[in-house]
C-alpha positions in Angstrom: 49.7 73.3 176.7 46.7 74.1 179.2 45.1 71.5 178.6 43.7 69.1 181.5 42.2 65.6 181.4 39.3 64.3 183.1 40.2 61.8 186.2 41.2 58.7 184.9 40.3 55.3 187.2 43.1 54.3 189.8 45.4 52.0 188.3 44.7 53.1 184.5 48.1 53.9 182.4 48.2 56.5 179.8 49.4 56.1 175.9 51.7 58.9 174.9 49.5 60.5 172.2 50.3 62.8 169.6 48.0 65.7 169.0 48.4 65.4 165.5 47.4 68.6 163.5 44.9 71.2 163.2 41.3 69.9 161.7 41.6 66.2 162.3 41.1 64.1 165.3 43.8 62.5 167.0 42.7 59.8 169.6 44.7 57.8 172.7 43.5 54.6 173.9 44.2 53.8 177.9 43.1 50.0 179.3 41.2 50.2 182.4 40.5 47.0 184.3 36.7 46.7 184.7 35.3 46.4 188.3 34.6 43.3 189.6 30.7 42.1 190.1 29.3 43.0 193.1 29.5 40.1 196.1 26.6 42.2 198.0 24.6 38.8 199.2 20.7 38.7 198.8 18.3 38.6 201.0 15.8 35.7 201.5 12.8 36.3 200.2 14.0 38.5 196.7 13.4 37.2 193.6 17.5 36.4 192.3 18.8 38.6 189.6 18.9 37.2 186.2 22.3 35.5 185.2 24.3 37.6 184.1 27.5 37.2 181.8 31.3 37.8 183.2 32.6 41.5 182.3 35.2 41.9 180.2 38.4 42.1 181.6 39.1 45.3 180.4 37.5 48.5 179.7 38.6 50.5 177.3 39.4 55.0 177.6 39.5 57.0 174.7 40.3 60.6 173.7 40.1 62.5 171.1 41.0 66.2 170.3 39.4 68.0 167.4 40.0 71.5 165.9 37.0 73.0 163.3 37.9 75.9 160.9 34.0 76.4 160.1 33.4 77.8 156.4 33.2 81.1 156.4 33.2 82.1 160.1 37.1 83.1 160.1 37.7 81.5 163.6 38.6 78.1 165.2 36.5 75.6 167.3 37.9 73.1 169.9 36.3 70.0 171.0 37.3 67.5 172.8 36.1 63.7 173.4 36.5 60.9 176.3 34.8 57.3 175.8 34.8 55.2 178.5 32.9 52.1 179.1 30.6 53.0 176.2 29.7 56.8 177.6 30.8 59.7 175.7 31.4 62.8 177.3 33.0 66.0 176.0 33.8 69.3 176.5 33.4 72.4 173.7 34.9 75.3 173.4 31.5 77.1 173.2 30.2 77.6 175.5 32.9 76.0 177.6 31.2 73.1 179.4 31.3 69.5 179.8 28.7 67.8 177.7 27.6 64.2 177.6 25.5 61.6 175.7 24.5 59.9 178.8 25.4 62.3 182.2 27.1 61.5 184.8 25.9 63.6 187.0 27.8 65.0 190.1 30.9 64.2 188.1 30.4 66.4 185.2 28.9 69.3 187.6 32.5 69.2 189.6 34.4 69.2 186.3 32.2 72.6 185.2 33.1 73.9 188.7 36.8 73.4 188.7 38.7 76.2 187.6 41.3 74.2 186.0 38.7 72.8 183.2 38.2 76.2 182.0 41.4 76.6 181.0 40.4 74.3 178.1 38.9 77.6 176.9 42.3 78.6 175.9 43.1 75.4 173.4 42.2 77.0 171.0 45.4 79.2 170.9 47.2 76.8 173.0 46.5 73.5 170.9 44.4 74.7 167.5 46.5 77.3 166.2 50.2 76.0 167.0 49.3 72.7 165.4 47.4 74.3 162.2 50.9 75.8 162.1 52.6 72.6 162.0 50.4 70.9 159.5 50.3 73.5 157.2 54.1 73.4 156.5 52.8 69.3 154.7 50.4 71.4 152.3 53.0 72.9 150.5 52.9 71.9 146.8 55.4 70.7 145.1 55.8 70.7 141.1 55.4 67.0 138.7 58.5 66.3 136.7 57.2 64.6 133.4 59.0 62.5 130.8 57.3 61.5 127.5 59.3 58.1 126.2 58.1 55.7 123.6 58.1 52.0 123.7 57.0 48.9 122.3 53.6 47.0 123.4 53.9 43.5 121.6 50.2 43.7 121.4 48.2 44.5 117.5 46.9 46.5 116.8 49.1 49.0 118.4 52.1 47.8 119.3 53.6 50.9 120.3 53.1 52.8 123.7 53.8 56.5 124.8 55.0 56.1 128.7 54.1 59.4 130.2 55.9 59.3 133.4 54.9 61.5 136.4 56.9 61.8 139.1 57.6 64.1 142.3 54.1 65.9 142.5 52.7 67.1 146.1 49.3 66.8 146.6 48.5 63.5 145.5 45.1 65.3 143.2 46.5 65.4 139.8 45.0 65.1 136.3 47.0 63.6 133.0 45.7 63.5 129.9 46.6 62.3 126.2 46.2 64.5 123.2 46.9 63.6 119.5 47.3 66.8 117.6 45.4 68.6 119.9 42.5 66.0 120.3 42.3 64.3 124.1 42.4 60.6 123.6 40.6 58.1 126.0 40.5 54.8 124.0 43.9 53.3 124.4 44.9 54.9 128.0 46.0 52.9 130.6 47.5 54.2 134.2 49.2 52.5 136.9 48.2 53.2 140.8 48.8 56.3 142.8 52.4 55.3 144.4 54.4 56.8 146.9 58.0 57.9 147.0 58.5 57.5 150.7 59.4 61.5 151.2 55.7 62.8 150.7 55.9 63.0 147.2 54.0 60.6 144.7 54.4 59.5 141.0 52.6 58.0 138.6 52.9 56.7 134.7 49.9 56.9 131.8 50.4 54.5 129.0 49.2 55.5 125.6 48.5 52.8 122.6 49.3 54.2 119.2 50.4 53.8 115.7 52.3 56.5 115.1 52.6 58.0 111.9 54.6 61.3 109.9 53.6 64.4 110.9 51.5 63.4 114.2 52.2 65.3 117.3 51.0 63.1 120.7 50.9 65.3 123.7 50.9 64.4 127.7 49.2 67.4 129.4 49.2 67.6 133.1 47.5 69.4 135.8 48.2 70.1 139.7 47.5 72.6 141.8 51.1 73.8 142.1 51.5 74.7 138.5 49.8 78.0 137.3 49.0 76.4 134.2 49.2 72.7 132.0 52.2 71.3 131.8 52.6 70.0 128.5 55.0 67.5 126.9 55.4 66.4 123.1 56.6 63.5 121.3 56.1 63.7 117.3 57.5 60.7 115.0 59.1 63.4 112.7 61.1 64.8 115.6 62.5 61.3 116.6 63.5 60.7 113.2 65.5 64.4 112.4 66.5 63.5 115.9 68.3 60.0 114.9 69.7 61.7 111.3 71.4 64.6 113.3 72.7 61.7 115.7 74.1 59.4 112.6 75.8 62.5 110.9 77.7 63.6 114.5 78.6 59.6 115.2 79.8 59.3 111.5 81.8 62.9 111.8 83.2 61.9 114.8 84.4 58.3 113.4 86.1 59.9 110.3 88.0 62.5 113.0 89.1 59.2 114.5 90.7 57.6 111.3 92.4 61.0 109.7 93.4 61.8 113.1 97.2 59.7 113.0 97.0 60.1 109.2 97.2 64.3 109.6 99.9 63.9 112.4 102.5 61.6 111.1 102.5 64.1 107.7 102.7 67.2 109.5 105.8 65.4 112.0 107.2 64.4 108.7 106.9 68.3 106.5 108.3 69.5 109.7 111.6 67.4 110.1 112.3 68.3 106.2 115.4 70.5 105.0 115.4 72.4 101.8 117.2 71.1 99.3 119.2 73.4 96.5 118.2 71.8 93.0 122.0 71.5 91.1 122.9 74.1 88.3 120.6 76.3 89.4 122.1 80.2 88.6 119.5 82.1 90.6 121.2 80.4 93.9 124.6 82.0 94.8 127.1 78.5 95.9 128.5 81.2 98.6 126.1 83.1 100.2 129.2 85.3 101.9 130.8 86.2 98.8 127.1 87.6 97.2 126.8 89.8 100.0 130.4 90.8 99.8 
């Protein structure tokens, strides 16, 4: 990276910093002792300076970098920022000069002189656009995963609650509402904070108080900007309770399979080990079956 500082006082230290990405500011702090007071003595006669309070012991350098994508324009602006001991100086891009709240003179006309400031010019390729690159890779969406459960409140008049849980969802901007066959609902709706996962991600639930009854339909409809529509999930009462009957007729099947289970094997081990038997007196039998065929 071309990029070059301004001189820094003798004895000053510099923070590693990092640049950070493209658009926001990323600032290093460096602590420079502050000079002493002067010790130049007065002469007789002058009227003696005012008292004046000890410095601090420490001054204190900033920088900042900053890259602008200005609406509209298509290109990239680069500034960047030094504070020290409460002046601000800085140097932009356009038209490639050092620039200052309060000037300091000589200084800043040797830092417009020297070649090696003018390679600032370049940041914008050197800095701007390789970090842009970088930060763009954390705007990537990623898609909610959303779960509809119900549970119980405790609390009358409604002491049931639809959980609608949101989870997994990149940006954080998202928008959930309630709908009861087909109507948004606001009374009722309560939602935890904005929390994150730890891996960029976020997740979030929206709590619903309702009496549910036959034949109504509750739906939790959410939007972000990686889906290219709503995302919709339903929870009906009439659903849950097909739901249950199709669960009790496959738990009873499967219990009866259990019981007739040894029953069907120990009858079709006993058929098997069975001879036939020749009932006595019986003339359709020949008592040799050598001699018949003889």
């Amino acid at each position: 990276m071309l990029l070059s500082s301004p001189p820094r006082p003798a004895g000053s230290r510099q923070r590693p910093v990092d640049p950070g990405g493209a658009g926001g500011g990323v600032s290093g702090a460096v602590v420079v002792p502050a000079p002493p007071l002067s010790s130049e003595p007065r002469g007789r006669g002058r009227v003696p300076e005012p008292a004046r309070l000890p410095p601090p012991e420490n001054f204190l350098y900033q920088e900042k970098w900053d890259c602008y994508l200005p609406t509209g324009t298509g290109g990239v602006r680069f500034v960047w920022r030094g504070i020290y001991a409460g002046s601000n100086h800085h140097f932009r891009q356009r038209p490639g000069v050092f620039e200052a709240e309060r000037s300091w003179g000589a200084r800043h006309r040797r830092w417009n002189k020297d070649p090696t400031s003018w390679r600032r010019s370049a940041a914008v390729d050197t800095f701007c656009r390789h970090n842009y690159g970088r930060s763009s890779l954390s705007t990537v969406p990623v898609q909610p995963k959303v779960k509809v459960s119900p549970t119980k409140s405790g609390s009358p008049p409604h002491p049931h609650l639809l959980v609608c849980s949101v989870t997994g969802f990149y940006p954080s901007g998202i928008e959930i509402k309630w709908l009861k066959n087909g109507q948004e609902q606001t009374a009722g709706v309560v939602s935890t904070e904005l929390l994150q996962n730890g891996d960029w991600t976020f997740q979030i639930l929206v709590m619903l108080e309702m009496s549910p009854r036959r034949g109504d339909v509750y739906t939790c409809q959410v939007e972000h900007i990686s889906l290219q529509g709503p995302l919709t999930v339903h929870w009906g009462k009439s659903s849950d309770s097909a739901r249950s009957k199709m669960l009790t007729g496959v738990g009873g099947f499967m219990l009866g399979l259990i019981f007739l289970a040894p029953g069907l094997l120990i009858y079709l081990k006993n058929k098997k080990g069975e001879r036939p038997r020749c009932p006595p007196g019986d003339p359709s039998l020949p008592l040799n079956p050598s001699r018949a065929l003889g």
